[in-house]
C-alpha positions in Angstrom: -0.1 -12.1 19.2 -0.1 -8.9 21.1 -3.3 -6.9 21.6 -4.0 -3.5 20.7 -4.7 -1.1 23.1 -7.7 0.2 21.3 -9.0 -3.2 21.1 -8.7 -3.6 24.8 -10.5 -0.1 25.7 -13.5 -1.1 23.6 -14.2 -3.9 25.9 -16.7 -2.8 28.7 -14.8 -4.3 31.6 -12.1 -2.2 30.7 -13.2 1.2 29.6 -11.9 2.9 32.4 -8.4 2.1 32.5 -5.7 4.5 32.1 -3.7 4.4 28.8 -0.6 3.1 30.4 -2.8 0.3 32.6 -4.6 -0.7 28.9 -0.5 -0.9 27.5 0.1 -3.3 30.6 -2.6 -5.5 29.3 -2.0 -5.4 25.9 1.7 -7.0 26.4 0.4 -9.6 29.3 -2.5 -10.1 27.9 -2.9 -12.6 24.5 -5.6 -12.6 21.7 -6.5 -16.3 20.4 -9.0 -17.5 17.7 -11.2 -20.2 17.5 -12.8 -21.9 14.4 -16.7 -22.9 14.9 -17.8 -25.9 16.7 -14.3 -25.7 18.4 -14.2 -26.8 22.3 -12.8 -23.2 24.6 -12.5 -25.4 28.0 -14.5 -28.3 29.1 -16.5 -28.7 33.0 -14.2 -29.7 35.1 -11.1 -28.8 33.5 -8.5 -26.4 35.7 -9.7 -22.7 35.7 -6.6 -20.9 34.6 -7.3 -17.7 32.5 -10.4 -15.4 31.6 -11.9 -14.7 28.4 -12.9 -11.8 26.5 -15.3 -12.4 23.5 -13.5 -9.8 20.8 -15.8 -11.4 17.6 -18.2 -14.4 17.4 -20.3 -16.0 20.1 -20.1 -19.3 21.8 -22.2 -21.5 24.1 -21.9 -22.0 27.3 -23.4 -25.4 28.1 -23.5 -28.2 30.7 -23.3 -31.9 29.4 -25.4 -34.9 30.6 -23.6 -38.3 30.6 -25.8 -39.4 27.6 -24.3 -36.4 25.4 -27.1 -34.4 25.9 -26.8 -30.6 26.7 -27.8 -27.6 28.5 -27.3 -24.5 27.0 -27.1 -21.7 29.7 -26.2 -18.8 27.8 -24.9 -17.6 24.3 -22.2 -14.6 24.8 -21.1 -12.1 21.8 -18.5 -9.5 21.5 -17.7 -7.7 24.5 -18.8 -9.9 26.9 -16.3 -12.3 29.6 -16.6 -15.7 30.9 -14.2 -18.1 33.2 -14.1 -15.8 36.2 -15.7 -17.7 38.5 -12.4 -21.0 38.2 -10.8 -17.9 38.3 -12.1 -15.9 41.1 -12.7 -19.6 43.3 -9.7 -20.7 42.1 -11.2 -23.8 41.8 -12.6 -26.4 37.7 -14.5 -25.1 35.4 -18.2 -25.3 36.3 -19.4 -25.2 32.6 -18.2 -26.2 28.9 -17.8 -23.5 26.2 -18.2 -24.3 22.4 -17.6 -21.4 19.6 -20.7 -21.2 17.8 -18.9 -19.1 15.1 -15.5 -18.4 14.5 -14.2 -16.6 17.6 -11.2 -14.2 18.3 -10.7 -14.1 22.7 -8.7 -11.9 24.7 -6.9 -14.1 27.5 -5.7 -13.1 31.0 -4.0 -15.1 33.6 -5.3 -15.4 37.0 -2.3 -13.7 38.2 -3.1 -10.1 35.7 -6.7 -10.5 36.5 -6.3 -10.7 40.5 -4.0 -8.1 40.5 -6.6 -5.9 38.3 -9.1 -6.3 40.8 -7.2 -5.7 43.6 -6.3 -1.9 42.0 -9.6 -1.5 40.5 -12.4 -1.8 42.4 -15.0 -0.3 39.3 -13.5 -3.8 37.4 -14.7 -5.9 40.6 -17.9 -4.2 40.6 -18.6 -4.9 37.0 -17.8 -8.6 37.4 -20.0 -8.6 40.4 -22.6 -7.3 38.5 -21.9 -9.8 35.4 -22.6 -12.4 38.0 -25.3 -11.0 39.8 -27.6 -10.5 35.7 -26.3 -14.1 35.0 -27.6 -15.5 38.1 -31.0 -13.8 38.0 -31.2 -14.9 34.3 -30.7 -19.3 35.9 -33.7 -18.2 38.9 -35.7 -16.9 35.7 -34.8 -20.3 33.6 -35.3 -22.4 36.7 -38.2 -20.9 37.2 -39.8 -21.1 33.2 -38.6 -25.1 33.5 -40.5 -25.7 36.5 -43.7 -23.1 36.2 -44.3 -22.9 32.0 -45.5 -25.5 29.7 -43.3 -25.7 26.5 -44.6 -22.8 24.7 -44.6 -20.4 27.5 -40.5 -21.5 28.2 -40.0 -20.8 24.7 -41.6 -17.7 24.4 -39.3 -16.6 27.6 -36.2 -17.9 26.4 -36.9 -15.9 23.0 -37.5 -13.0 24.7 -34.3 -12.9 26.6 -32.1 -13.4 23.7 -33.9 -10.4 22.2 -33.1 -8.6 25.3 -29.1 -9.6 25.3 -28.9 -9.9 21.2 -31.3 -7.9 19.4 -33.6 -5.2 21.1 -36.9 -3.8 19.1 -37.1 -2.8 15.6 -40.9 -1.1 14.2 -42.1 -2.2 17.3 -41.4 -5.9 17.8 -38.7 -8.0 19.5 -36.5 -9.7 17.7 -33.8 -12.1 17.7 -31.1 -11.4 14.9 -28.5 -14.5 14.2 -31.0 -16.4 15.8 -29.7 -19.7 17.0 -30.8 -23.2 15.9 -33.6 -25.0 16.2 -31.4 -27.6 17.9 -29.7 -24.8 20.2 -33.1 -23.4 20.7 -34.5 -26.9 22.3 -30.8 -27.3 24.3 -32.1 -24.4 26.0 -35.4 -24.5 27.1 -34.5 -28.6 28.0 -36.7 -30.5 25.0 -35.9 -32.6 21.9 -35.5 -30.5 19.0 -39.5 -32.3 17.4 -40.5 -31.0 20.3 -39.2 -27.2 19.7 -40.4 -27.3 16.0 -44.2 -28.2 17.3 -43.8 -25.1 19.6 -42.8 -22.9 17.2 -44.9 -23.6 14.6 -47.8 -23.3 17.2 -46.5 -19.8 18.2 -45.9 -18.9 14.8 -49.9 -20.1 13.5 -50.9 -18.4 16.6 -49.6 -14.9 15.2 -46.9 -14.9 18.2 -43.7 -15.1 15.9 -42.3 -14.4 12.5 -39.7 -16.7 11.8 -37.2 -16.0 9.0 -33.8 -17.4 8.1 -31.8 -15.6 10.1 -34.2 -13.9 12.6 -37.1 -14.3 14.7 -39.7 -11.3 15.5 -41.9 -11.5 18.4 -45.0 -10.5 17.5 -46.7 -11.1 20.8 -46.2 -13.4 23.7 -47.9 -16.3 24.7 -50.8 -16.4 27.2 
């Protein structure tokens, strides 16, 4: 299905392009959906075409040979992933699963390249995509190895406010918050585990948990 060109400008990554540059895309380029729970790629898989998150959010995850997983991020609208096959030409160095129902924009490694090779300000925002993603993993490697379970999942909540939600009357909070179950895949514990914290934080006065959100009333100490 071709893209619309408006569709296309709306993305960050490509705000700056000219109309007839956002037409080029929007006839090389391809839009796909995904229902939930769907697998995007899988580690290790050939690296063949980006992705640009136009509705939903997935997970980007790493698997351990018992089925367990690693969540490294959760992405929304607007934001990319697959550049680095891309850019290293070489697998896939994480799974993605839709978490919702998800509509991508697709590039081949051949649109993208060329891109990047004509616009530098593109390069740059990848490089700086990479550059926030890699300082988020030091900051997770560093609230595995440094902060007892409450403490990582006080941080962890925290950053998805930061990325996903923001402040509202004064408090961080976490809209479409994610599982308990996605919550423990990402600070590395069993989900028992995770429900003990929370409920700790929560009798402590440090969260409000709802439904669908989570407000951040104060951080652990």
């Amino acid at each position: 299905m071709r893209m619309d060109k408006r569709a296309i400008k709306s993305v960050p990554l490509f705000s700056d392009l000219t109309d007839p540059e956002l037409g080029h895309l929007a006839v090389s380029g391809s839009r796909r959906k995904f229902p939930a729970k769907n697998v995007v790629f899988q580690e290790g898989e050939p690296g063949e075409v980006l992705l640009i998150i136009l509705s939903g959010k997935v997970k980007v995850l790493l698997s351990g040979k018992n089925g367990q997983e690693f969540i490294l991020a959760l992405l929304g609208p607007g934001n990319f992933f697959g550049e680095m096959a891309i850019l290293e030409s070489a697998p896939r160095s994480a799974s993605v699963i839709t978490a919702e129902p998800c509509e991508f924009l697709l590039l081949s490694q051949k649109d993208v390249t060329a891109l990047l090779k004509k616009h530098p300000t593109i390069a740059l925002k990848i490089l700086k995509n990479l550059s926030q993603r890699l300082r988020k993993t030091n900051e997770h490697i560093r609230s595995l190895v440094m902060f007892d379970i409450y403490g990582r999942v006080s941080r962890c909540l925290l950053n998805l406010a930061e990325t996903q939600g923001g402040r509202a009357n004064g408090q961080f909070l976490v809209p479409n918050r994610p599982s308990f179950q996605e919550l423990a895949n990402m600070v590395g514990c069993s989900r028992e585990t995770l429900s003990r914290a929370i409920k700790a934080l929560k009798d402590n006065g440090c969260l409000t948990v709802t439904r669908n959100t989570i407000y951040i009333n104060k951080v652990w100490e």
